[in-house]
FIZATOR-133461 format. One line per field, with one value per residue (C-alpha): chain; x, y, z; residue number from 1; residue in three letters. Coordinates in steps of 0.1 Angstrom, whole numbers. Layout:
unit <- [A	...]
x <- [X	...]
y <- [Y	...]
z <- [Z	...]
pos <- [NUM	...]
code <- [ala	...]
***
This chain:
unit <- [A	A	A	A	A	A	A	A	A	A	A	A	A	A	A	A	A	A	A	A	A	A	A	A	A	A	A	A	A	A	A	A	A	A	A	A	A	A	A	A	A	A	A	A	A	A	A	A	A	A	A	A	A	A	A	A	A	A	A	A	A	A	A	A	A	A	A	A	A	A	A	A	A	A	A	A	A	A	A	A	A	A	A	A	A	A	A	A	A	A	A	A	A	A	A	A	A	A	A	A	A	A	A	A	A	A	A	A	A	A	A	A	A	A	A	A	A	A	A	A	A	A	A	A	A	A	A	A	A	A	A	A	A	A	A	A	A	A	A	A	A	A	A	A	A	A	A	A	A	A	A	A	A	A	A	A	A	A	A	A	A	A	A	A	A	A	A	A	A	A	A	A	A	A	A	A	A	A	A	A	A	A	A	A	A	A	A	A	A	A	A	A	A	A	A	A	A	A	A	A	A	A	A	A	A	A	A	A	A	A	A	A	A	A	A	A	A	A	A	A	A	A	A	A	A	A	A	A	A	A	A	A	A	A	A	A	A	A	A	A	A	A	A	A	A	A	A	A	A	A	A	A	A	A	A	A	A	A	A	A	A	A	A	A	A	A	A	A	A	A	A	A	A	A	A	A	A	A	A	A	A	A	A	A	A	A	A	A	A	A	A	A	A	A	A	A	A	A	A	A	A	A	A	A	A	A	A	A	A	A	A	A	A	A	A	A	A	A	A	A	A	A	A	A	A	A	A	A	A	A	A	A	A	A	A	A	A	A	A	A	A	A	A	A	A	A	A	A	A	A	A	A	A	A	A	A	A	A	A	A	A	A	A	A	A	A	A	A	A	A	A	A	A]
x <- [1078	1070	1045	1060	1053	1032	1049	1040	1014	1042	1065	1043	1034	1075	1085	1052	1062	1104	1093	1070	1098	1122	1099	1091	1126	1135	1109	1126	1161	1150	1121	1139	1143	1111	1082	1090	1093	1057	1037	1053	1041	1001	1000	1014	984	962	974	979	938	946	983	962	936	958	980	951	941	978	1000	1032	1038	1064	1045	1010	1029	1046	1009	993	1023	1012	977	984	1009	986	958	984	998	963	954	986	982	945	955	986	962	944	977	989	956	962	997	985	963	992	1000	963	961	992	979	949	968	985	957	941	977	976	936	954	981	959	936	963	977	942	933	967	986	1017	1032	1044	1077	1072	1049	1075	1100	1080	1073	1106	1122	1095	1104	1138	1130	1108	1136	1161	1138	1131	1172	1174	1186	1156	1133	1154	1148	1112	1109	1136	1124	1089	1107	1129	1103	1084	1110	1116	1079	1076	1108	1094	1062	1070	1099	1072	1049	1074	1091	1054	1056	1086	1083	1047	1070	1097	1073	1052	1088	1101	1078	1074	1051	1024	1023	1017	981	976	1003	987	952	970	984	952	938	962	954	923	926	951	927	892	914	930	897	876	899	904	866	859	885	871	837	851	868	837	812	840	843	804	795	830	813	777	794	813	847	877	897	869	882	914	907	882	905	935	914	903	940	947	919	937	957	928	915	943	940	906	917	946	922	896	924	940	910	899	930	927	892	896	924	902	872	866	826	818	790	816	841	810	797	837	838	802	804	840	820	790	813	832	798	786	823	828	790	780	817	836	811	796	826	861	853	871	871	893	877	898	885	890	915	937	937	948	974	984	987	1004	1029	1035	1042	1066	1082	1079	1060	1032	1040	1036	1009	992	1006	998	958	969	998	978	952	975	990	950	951	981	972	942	953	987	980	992	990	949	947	961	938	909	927	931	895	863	838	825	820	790	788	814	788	815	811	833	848	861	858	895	890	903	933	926	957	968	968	1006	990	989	1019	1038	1039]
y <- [620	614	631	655	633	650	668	650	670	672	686	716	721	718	748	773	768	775	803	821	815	833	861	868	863	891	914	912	916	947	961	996	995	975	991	1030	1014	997	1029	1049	1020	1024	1063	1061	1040	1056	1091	1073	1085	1123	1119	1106	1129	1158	1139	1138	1180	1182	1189	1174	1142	1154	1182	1162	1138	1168	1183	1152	1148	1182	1175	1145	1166	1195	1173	1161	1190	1204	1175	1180	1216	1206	1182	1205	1231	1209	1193	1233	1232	1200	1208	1240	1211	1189	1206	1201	1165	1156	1168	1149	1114	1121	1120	1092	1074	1082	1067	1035	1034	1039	1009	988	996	983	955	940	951	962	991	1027	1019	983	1005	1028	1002	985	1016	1030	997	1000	1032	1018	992	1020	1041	1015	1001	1043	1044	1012	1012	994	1024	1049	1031	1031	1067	1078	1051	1071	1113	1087	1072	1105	1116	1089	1087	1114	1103	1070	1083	1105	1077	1049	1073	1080	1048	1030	1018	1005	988	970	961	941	923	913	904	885	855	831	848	827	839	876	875	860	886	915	904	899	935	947	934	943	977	973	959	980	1016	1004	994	1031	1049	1034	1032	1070	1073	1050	1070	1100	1085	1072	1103	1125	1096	1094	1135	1140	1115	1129	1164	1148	1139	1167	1148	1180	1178	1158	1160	1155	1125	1114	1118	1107	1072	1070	1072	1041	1026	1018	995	965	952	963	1000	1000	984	1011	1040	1029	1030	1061	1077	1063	1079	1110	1115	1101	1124	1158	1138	1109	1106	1069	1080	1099	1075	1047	1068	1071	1034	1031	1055	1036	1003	1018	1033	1000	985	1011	1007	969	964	991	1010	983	960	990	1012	992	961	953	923	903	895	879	867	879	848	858	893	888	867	886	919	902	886	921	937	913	921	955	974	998	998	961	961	984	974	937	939	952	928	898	908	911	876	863	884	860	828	826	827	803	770	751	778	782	761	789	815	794	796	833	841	843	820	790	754	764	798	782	755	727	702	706	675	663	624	610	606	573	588	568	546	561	545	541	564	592	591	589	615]
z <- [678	713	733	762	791	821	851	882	907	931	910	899	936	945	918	926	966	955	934	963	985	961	958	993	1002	976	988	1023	1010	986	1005	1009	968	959	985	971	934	942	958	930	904	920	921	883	873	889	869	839	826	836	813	785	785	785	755	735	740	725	755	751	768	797	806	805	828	849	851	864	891	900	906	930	953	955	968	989	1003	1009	1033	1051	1054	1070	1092	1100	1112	1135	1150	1162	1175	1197	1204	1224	1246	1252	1290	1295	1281	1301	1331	1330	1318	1346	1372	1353	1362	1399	1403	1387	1409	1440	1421	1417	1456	1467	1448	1443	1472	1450	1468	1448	1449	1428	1407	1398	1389	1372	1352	1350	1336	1306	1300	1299	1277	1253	1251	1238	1208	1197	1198	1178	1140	1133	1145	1138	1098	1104	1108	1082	1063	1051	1044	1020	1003	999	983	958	947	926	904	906	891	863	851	853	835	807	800	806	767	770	804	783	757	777	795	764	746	778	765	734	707	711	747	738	735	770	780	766	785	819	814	809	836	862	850	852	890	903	886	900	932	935	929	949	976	974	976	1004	1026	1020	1028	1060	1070	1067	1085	1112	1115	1117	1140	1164	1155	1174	1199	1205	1208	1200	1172	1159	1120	1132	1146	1118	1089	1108	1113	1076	1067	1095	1081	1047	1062	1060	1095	1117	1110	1124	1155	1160	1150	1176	1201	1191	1195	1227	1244	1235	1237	1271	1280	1276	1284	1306	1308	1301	1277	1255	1251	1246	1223	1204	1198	1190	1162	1151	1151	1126	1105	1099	1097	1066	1053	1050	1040	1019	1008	1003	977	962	956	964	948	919	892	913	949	975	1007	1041	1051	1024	1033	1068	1061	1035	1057	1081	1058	1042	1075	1086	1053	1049	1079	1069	1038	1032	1051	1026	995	1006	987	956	952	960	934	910	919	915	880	867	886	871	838	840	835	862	887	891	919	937	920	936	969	970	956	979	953	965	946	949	932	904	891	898	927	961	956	919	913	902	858	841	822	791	777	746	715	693	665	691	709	683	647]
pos <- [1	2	3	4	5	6	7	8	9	10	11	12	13	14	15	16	17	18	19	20	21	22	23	24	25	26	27	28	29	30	31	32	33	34	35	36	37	38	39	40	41	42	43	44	45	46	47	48	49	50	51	52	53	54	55	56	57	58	59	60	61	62	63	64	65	66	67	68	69	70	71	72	73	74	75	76	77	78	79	80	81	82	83	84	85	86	87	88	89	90	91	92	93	94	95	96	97	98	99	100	101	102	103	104	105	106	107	108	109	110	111	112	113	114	115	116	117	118	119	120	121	122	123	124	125	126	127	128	129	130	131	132	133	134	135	136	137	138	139	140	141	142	143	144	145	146	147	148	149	150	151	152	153	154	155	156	157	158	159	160	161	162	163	164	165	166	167	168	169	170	171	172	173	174	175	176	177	178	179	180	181	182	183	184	185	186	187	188	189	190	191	192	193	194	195	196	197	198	199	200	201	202	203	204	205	206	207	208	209	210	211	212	213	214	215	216	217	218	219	220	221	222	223	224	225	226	227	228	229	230	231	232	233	234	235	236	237	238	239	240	241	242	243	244	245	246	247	248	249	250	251	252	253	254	255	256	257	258	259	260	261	262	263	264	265	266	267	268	269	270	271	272	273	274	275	276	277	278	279	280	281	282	283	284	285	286	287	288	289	290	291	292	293	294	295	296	297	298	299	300	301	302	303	304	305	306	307	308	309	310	311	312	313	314	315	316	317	318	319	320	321	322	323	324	325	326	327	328	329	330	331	332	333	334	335	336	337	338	339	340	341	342	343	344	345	346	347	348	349	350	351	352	353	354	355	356	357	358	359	360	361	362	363	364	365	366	367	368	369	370	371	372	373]
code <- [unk	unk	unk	unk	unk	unk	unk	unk	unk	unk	unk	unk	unk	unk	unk	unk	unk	unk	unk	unk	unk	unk	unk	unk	unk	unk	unk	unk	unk	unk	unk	unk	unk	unk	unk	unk	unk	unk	unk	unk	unk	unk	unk	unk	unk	unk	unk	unk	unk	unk	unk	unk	unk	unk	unk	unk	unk	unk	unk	unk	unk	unk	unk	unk	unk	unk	unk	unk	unk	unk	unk	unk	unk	unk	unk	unk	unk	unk	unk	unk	unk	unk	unk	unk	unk	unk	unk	unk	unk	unk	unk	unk	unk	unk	unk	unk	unk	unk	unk	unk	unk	unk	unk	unk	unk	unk	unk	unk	unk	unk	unk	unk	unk	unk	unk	unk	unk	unk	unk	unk	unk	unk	unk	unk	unk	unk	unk	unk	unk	unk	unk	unk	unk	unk	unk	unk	unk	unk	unk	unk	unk	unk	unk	unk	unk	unk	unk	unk	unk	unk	unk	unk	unk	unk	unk	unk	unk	unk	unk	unk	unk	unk	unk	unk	unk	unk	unk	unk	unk	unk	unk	unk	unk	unk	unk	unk	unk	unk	unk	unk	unk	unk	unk	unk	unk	unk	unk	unk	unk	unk	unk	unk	unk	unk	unk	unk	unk	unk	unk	unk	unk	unk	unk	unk	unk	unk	unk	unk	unk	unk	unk	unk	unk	unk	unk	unk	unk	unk	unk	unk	unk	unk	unk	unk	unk	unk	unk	unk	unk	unk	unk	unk	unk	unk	unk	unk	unk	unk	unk	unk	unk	unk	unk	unk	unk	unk	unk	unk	unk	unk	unk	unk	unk	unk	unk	unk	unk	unk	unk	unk	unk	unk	unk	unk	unk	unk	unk	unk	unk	unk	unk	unk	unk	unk	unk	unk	unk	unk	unk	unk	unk	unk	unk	unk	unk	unk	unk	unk	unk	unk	unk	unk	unk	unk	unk	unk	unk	unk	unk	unk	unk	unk	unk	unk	unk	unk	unk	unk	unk	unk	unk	unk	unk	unk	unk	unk	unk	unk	unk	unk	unk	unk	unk	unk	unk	unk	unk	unk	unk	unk	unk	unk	unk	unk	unk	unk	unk	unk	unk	unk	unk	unk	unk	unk	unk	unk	unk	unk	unk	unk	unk	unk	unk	unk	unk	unk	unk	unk	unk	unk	unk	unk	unk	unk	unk	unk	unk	unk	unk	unk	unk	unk	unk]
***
């Protein structure tokens, strides 16, 4: 019997490139389907350990599952109450903070008169067709998606969750059976280590915003910025969204510090204490507490982020980490698709043990004794 003849490299390279394409095209198409289906599928893993402990103490499985559910929206809803608190708190400032946006507004204009020579009147057209151009994008289907988009999904996640829960052993099961036998090994060890990934992932993202939040609030606190905690844990929760959530926190903050108090030394003092926290956090948090078993490098991640907010706004841009870890998880272990692994992952040649640059082997002519049985 012959011997199955090799793929060429090109033709590997072809069908991994048609089936990314595929996928990314389906996350697009499905995203309002998928990105609920995905959050539900993390916050299930990451209740899986309280479900099984309660199993084992003897509580039946559907309230052990109902229980854990329980847990996770009360720690929910106590955040929201806290941060609800501190928003009734800025909403009685808003006349104040308006007022002084709006003196900051007429020093500009009176700036921009001087240096640039652009009369009131341009100013105010130029302002008033941006306004204009504001209001139609917040009327847009689009936007008007965006912001529905979110009370839908919170809605869906707790179905999501207790059905994942519940049918877990039978989701396991189809995807062990949905390959040859011989397979099921190397199935059953990818499993595993998506678990694995996606838990230590969960947990120690959970405790580096928490970290964040309270470095953020106490140095806020220092410098006697208002709604300091507000501000602080509103910037952790930003922060989840890898490297642009910083950014968008920094600014956030900025403003409204500015708004209710304009000292230089203040608002250098907000961004200073942004910048050391994202120091401590991508130094110290991230490697001691976030890291996982799959590390992918920082190149990946932004590109990654970006792609997943193209596809699917915040929620891609979050969800974007966990899936590309789980992608480094299966690449690794599918022959013909660890070249990819390697591209995802942040070790050097160097760090592997194998040289940067592999010399071409002599594929050895085979003899007619082993080509053919």
């Amino acid at each position: 019997m012959a011997a199955e003849p090799l793929r060429p490299h090109y033709h590997q390279f072809s069908h991994s490139l048609l089936a990314l394409a595929i996928l990314t095209a389906g996350i697009y198409i499905g995203q309002d389907i998928l990105v609920p289906l995905a959050m539900a599928g993390l916050v299930a893993v990451l209740l899986r350990p309280i479900e099984n402990r309660l199993v084992r103490l003897g509580v039946h499985k559907v309230i052990a599952i109902s229980l854990a559910l329980l847990v996770a929206i009360i720690l929910v809803a106590g955040i929201a109450v806290t941060l609800s608190m501190q928003l009734s708190d800025f909403a009685d400032d808003l006349p104040k903070i308006r007022q002084n946006l709006a003196d900051f507004f007429s020093d500009a204009k009176r700036w921009v008169r001087r240096e640039y020579n652009v009369s009131y009147r341009q100013q105010e057209k130029y302002l008033q067709k941006a306004q204009a151009q504001t209001l139609d994008s917040l009327q847009s289907p689009d936007t008007l998606g965006f912001i529905t988009g979110p009370l839908g999904t919170l809605t869906l996640i707790p179905i999501y969750v207790f059905l994942l829960l519940y049918y877990r052993t039978m989701l396991l099961h189809f995807v062990v059976v949905l390959f040859a036998e011989k397979h099921t090994e190397r199935v059953r060890e990818v499993l595993g280590e998506v678990k694995a990934v996606i838990q230590s992932y969960m947990v120690g993202l959970l405790i580096e915003t928490a970290c964040v939040a309270a470095l953020n609030s106490i140095g806020l606190l220092l410098l006697g910025v208002q709604y300091a905690v507000l501000l602080g844990v509103m910037a952790a929760i930003l922060n989840l969204v890898p490297y642009i959530g910083g950014l968008v926190a920094t600014l956030l903050t900025v403003i409204i510090t500015f708004s209710n108090n304009p000292e230089t030394s203040v608002i250098l003092g907000v961004v200073g204490v942004f910048l050391l926290v994202q120091f401590i956090d991508n130094n110290v948090l991230v490697p001691l507490i976030v890291a996982s078993k799959v590390r992918i490098n920082a190149l990946i991640s932004i590109i990654g982020v970006l792609i997943g907010g193209a596809l699917a706004g915040v929620s891609g841009m979050f969800l974007s980490i966990p899936a590309i870890a789980i992608l480094k998880v299966i690449f690794d272990r599918v022959e013909g698709l660890q070249p990819w692994g390697v591209l995802l992952g942040d070790q050097t040649p160097e760090e592997a043990g194998s040289n940067l640059f592999r010399l071409p082997r002599r594929r050895r002519k085979a003899k007619p004794s082993e080509v053919e049985a």
